[in-house]
N, C-alpha and C positions, 0 to 999 in steps of 0.2 A: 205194535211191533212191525216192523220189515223185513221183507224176505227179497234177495235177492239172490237176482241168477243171470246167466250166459246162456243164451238159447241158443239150442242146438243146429243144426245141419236145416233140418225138415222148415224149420223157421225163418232161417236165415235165406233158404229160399224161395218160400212165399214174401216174406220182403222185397227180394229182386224181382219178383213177377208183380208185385202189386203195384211198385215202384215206377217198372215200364210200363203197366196199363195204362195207369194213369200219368205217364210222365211227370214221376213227382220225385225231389229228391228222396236219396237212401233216408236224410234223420227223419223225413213224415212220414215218409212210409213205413219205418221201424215204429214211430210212435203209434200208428192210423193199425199196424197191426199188433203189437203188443197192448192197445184199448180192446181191441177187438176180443184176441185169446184171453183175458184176462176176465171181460163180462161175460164171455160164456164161460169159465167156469164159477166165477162168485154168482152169475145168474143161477146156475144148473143148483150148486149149494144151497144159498142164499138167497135167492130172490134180488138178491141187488141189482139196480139199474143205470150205478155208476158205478166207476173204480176209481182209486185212488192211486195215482204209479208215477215213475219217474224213469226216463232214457239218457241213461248217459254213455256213449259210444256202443257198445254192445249189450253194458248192464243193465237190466233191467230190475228196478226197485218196486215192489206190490208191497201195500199197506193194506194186509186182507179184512176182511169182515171178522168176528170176531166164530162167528159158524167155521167160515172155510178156513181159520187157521186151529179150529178142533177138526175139523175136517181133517186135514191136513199131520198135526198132529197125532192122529188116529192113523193116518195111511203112512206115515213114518216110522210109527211102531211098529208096525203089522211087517212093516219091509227091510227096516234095517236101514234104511235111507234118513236124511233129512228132508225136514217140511220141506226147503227149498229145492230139492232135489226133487220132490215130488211136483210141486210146483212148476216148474219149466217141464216135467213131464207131460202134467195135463196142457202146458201154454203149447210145446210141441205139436200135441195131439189135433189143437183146436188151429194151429197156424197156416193152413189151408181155409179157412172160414171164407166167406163172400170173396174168393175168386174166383173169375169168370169162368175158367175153362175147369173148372170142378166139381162137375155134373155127373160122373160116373159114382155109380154106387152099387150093394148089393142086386143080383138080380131079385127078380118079383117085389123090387120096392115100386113105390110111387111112381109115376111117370113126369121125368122135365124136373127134376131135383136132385139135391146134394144126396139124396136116399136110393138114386136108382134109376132108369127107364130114360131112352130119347125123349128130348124136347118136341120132338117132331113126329112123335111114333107110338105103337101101342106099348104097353105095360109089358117090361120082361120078364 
């Protein structure tokens, strides 16, 4: 089965910023980050280490694992949402993943990571 979705705001601007890091056009850098959001959550679920998806102008197509679509499933119920709707949820959440300038995080996390503390400094 496929789900798809329209990613939201949050997404659509890690797009634009990945896009100019790397000087790369909007459709790779839509597709370099919708791989991205997508193996971390069938990773985080499933264990999977590929995905299966497709980019077509905004839509984004996930053909999930058969876990993260009971996953999913299950988080549909619980919320009154659809799978897909939860789905670009979680791809939202994850659509900051390995950009550069996205080093702030809780304090007294880790130091020089996506969890927390300067690169350059002690543990806050």
């Amino acid at each position: 089965m496929t789900l798809s979705f329209e990613p939201g705001d949050r997404f659509m601007a890690a797009v634009d910023e990945w896009g100019d890091e790397r000087m790369t056009d909007a459709e790779s850098a839509m597709e370099t980050k919708a791989e991205q959001a997508l193996l971390e959550v069938e990773h985080l679920v499933s264990g999977a280490d590929e995905v299966e998806f497709e980019v077509e102008g905004t839509t984004v197509r996930h053909h999930p694992t058969d876990d993260l679509r009971e996953f999913l499933d299950d988080q549909a119920a619980g919320t009154g949402l659809d799978p897909e709707q939860v789905l670009k949820l979680h791809v939202d959440l994850y659509a900051r993943v390995f950009l550069d300038g996205d080093t702030a995080g809780p304090p007294g996390g880790p130091m020089g990571g996506p969890a927390g503390g300067p690169p350059d400094g002690p543990p806050t």
